[in-house]
C-alpha positions, 0 to 999 in steps of 0.5 A: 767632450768634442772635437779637439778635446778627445782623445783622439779625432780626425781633421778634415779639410773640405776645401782640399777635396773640392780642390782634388775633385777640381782636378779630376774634372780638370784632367778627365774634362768631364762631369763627376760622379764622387763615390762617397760609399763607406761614409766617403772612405771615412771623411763624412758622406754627408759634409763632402757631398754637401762640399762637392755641390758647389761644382755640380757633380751629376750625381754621386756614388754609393755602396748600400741603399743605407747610404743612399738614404742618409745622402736624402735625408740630408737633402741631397737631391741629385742622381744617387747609384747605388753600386751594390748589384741590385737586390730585388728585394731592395727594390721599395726601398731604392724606389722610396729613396728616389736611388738609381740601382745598377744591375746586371741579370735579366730577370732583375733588369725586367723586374725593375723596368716592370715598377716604373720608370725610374732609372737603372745603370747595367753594370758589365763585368770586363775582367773583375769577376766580381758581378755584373754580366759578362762583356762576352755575355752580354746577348743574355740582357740586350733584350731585356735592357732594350728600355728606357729605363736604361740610363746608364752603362759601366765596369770596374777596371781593376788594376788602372793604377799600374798603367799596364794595358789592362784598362786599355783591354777592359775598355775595348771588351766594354765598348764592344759590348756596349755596341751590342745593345740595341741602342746606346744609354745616355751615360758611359762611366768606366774610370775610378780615380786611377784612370780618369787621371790617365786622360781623356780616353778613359772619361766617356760620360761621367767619371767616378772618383773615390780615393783621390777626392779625400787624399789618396795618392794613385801612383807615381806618375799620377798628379798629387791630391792636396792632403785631405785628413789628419789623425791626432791623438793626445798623450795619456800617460808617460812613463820611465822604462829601464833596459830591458823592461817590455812594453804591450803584449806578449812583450813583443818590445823591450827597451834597449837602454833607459827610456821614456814612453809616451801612451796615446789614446788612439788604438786598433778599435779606432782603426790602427793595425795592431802590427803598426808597432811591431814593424820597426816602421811606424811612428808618430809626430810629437814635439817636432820629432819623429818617435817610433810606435812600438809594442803592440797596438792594443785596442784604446791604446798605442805606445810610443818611445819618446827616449830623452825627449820632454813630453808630458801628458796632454801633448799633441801627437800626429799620426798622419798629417803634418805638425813641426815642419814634417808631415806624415802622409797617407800614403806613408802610414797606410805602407807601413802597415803594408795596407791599401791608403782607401783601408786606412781611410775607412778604418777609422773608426766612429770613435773618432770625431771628424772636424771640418774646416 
């Protein structure tokens, strides 16, 4: 079985993050580079490279030398930049699959422009204390990225969602240090989808939206992305719970009165937090009613109190998305489980079949 058959799939709609990429090339008024890492955030990296062509992205994004691989396999020609700090070792692989590293060491740096001449992007590090050499460092690469192979220049802010000042003070640290090499690369990109929806102090050369294109909404204040996925799951069992009765493990829910529960076959192997019915929070779409999940998410399974409304098996449910006139948005369902909408969205799991339309 495929598709809308299953148990439980994804639905994506392509056209609604062509519309949201759109709308960052819009504000920002520059060109994309889309992260699509982590099979863009879940969607598919392949269908919404493949989608996002139309608008002539510079390039795109990527984590692993894997997933920029898959990208050419699928016939993506463009600039691919692989944005995990760049491996030595790695280094025939980026070359076989025509990949544009990011590095942030000398000795890396030198290694790489002592292959060829393929490209690289230096990667400074304004404040995130992940990787990359430091804003207030960068004399320990200027000589060494004193080549042509230097393509690029970027950071990562880490909080330009809260509009605080902090992306501000990360921007004057990467452009002082960006004054202090020898000359000025081609590209400067230091905006995340937050911050290349600020305005245009932020868009420099290229911007690198991820969680907006596939419906993650940054913030209050922030313009809305057009809802991208959708997560249905199907009614595998229904059953009558007298008061009192439990439901899940360690019988964490019990019913307060006669009841119905409807069982769905979606779980935390698919990528739902085991917690989601245990919060009081939770719930799905069904029939044209909110119901709440309850008891513990078990791996295949999610439980579901429909009380004395109809339903029967092979009914519909919605998780995120809408159905009956509601919706239940990302944003929504990620806060109920207390969790990041970008972990939400790379959680789900392969078990789920995407559908594009």
């Amino acid at each position: 079985m495929r598709g809308r058959d299953q148990r439980a799939w994804v639905e994506v709609d392509l056209a609604a993050v062509i519309e949201n990429a759109r709308t960052v090339a819009r504000v920002a008024g520059t060109r994309l580079l889309p992260v699509v890492k982590a099979d863009a955030y879940g969607v598919g990296a392949v269908a919404v490279s493949k989608a996002l062509e139309a608008l002539d992205p510079w390039g795109y994004g990527v984590a692993t030398v894997e997933e920029g691989a898959e990208l050419r396999a699928a016939g993506i020609a463009r600039p691919v930049v692989v944005f995990m700090p760049g491996q030595p070792a790695l280094f025939p692989e980026v070359e076989q699959f025509r990949l544009t590293p990011v590095l942030g060491d000398a000795a890396a740096i030198r290694e790489w422009a002592a292959r060829g001449e393929r490209a690289f992007h230096l990667e400074i590090d304004t404040g995130m204390g992940r990787s990359g050499v430091r804003w207030d460092e960068i004399d320990q690469v200027r000589a060494a990225a004193d080549t042509p192979q230097l393509e690029g220049c970027y950071t990562q802010f880490h909080s330009a969602d809260r509009r605080d000042g902090t992306a501000e003070q990360q921007l004057e640290r990467f452009e002082r240090a960006v004054a202090q090499l020898v000359r000025r690369p081609a590209l400067l990109h230091v905006a995340n989808s937050a911050a290349a929806l600020s305005g245009r102090q932020f868009a420099f050369d290229l911007v690198r939206p991820g969680v907006f294109l596939y419906g993650g909404s940054p913030g209050a204040g922030f313009p809305e992305p057009r809802p991208v996925v959708s997560v249905r799951a199907r009614v595998l069992a229904v059953r009558r719970v007298a008061a009192g009765e439990s439901v899940s493990y360690n019988a964490a829910w019990r019913a307060a009165g006669p009841t119905t529960v409807a069982t769905l076959g979606i779980g935390y192997a698919d990528g739902l937090r085991r917690s989601l019915g245990l919060s009081g929070r939770g719930s799905v779409l069904l029939r044209g009613r909110r119901h709440p999940i309850i008891g513990a998410v078990t791996m295949d399974m999610t439980m579901v109190e429909t009380g004395e409304h109809p339903v029967q098996v092979g009914d519909v449910a919605t998780l995120i998305g809408a159905a009956g006139g509601d919706r239940i948005t990302l944003e929504e369902f990620a806060g109920w489980s207390d969790e990041l909408q970008r972990a939400v969205l790379t959680s789900l799991g392969p078990r789920l079949p995407r559908i594009y339309d």
